[in-house]
C-alpha positions as CSV (number, residue, x, y, z in Angstrom):
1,X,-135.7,115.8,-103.6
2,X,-139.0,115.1,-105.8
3,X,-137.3,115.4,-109.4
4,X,-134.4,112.6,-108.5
5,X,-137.1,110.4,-107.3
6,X,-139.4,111.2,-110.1
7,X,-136.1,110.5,-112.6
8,X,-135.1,107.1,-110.7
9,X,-138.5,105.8,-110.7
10,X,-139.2,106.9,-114.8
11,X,-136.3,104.6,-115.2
12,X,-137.0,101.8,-113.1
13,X,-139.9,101.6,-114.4
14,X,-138.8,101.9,-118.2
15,X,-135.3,100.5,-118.0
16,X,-136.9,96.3,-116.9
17,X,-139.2,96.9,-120.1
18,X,-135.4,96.7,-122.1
19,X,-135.3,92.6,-121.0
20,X,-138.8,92.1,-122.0
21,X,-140.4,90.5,-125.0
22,X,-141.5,93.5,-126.3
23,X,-138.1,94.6,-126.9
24,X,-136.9,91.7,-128.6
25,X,-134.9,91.1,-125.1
26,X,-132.6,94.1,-126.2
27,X,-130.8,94.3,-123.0
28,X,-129.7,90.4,-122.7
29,X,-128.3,90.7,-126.9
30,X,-126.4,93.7,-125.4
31,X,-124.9,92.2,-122.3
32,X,-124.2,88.3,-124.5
33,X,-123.0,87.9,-127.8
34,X,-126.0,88.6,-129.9
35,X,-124.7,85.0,-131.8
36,X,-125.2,83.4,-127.8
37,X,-128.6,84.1,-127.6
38,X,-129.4,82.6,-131.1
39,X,-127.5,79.3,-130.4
40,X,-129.6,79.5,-127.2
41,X,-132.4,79.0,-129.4
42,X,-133.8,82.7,-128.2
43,X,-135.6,83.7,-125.1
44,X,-138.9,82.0,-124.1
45,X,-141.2,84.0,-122.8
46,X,-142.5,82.9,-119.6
47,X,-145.7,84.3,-119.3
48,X,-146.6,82.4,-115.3
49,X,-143.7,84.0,-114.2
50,X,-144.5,87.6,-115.7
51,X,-148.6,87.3,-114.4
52,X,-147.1,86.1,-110.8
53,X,-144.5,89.0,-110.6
54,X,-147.2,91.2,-111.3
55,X,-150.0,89.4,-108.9
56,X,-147.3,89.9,-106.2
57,X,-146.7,93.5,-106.9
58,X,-150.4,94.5,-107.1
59,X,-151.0,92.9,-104.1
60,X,-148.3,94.7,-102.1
61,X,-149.9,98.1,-103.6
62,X,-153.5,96.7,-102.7
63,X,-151.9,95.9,-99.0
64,X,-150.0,99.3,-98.9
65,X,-153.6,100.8,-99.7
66,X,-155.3,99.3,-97.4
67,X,-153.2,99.6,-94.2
68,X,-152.2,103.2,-95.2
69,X,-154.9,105.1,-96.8
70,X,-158.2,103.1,-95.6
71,X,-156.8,103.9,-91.7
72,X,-156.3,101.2,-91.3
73,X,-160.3,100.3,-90.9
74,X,-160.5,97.5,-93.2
75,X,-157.4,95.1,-90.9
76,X,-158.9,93.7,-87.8
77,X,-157.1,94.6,-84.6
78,X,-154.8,91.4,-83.6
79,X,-153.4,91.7,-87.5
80,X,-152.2,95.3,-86.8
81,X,-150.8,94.5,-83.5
82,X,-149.2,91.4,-85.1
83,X,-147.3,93.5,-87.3
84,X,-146.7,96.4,-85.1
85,X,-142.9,95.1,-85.0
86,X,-142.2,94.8,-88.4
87,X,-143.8,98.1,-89.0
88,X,-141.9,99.7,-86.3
89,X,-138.8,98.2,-88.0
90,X,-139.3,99.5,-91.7
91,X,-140.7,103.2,-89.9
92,X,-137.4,103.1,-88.8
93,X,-135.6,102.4,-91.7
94,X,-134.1,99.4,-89.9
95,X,-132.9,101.7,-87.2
96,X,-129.8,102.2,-89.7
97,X,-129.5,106.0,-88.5
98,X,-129.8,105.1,-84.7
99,X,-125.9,102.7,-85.2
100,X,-124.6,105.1,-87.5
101,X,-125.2,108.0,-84.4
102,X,-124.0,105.6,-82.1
103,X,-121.2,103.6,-83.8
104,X,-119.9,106.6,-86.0
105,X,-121.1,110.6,-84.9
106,X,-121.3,109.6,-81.1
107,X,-117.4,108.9,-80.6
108,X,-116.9,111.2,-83.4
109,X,-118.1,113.8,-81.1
110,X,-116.6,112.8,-77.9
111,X,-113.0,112.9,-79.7
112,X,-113.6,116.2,-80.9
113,X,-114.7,117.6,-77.3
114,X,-111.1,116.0,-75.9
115,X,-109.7,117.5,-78.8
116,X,-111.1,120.5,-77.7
117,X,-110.2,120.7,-74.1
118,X,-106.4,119.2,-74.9
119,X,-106.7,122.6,-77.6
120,X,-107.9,125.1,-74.5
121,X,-105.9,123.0,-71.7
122,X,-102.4,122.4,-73.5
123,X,-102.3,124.5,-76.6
124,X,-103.5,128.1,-75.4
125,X,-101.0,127.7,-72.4
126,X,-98.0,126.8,-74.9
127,X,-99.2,130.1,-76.9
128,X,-99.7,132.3,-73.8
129,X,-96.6,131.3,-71.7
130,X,-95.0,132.4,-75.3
131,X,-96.4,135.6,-74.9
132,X,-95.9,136.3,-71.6
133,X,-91.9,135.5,-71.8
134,X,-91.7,137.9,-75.1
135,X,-93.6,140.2,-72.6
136,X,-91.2,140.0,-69.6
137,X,-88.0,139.8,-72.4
138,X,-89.1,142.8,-73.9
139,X,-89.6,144.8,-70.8
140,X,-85.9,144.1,-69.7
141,X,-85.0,145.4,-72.9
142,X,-87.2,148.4,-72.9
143,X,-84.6,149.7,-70.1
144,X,-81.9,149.1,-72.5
145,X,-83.3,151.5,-75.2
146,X,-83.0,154.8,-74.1
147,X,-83.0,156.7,-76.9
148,X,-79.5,157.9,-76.3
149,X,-77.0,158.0,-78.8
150,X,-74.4,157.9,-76.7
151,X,-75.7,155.3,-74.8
152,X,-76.1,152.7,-78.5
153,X,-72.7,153.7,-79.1
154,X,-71.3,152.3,-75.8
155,X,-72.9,148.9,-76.0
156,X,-71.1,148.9,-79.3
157,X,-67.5,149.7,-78.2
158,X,-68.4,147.1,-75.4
159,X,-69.5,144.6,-78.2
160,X,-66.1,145.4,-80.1
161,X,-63.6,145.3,-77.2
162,X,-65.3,142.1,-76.6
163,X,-65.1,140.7,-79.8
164,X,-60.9,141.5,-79.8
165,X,-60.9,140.1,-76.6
166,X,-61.8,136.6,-77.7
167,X,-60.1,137.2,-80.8
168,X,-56.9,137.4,-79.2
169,X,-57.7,135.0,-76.2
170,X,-58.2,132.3,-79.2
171,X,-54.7,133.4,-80.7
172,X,-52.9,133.2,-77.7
173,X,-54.1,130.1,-76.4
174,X,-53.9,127.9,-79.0
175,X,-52.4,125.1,-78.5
């Protein structure tokens, strides 16, 4: 997990300096018509806006210093405690993981378990009351199998005569 962090802060760091004055402002002549820009008159640099950015920043970092790594020493106690919520939220990550278990994996799961007990409850009964009937149908013809010759060639005369039978009971009877 380090090296994609490591690669997507190189290039957040490196990727803003693109827009910069340093640059010639590369990345805006890429995104506009390089002849835009120069009808625009060019980019001004705006250097307040650049030193506040930067104030800001350092002054998060200085913050995130101070609360974090001094232990918390440095902050009096009633500025703690009047950001214990806010902390609590961003410890939290917004409590983004807490709705996803209950909006998403919570019914996801229940479904799955009724799923599961229509599987045990109504499937395997299907599939073992299919059993059981090839079981008792193949019983009742375990009788019929002898190993007799004699007896095989029987139930085929019977299977013949009956097969003239309704031959003949269809010619007849036609009407």
């Amino acid at each position: 997990m380090t090296i994609p962090l490591v690669i997507l802060s190189f290039f957040a760091i490196t990727v803003g300096l693109l827009g910069s004055p340093l640059f010639h402002h590369a990345f805006q002549s890429f995104v506009l018509d390089s002849n835009a820009v120069e009808m625009e008159g060019g980019m001004e640099t705006n250097y307040f806006i650049m030193g506040l950015s930067t104030l800001i920043s350092l002054a998060g970092i200085g913050l995130a210093y101070l609360i974090y790594v001094a232990n918390q020493k440095i902050l009096p106690e009633s500025l703690r405690l009047a950001f214990t919520p806010l902390y609590r939220l961003l410890f939290n990550k917004y409590y983004i993981d807490e709705i996803y278990e209950a909006v998403f994996i919570q019914p996801t799961l229940k479904l799955c378990q009724l799923f599961f007990k229509f599987d045990l409850g109504v499937i395997d009964d299907v599939v073992n009351a299919v059993g059981r009937v090839v079981q008792w149908y193949s019983s009742v013809l375990r009788k019929l199998q002898s190993g007799l010759v004699q007896n095989y060639l029987l139930v085929q005369v019977i299977g013949i005569i009956i097969f003239i039978l309704t031959f003949i009971g269809k010619l007849c009877f036609r009407f």
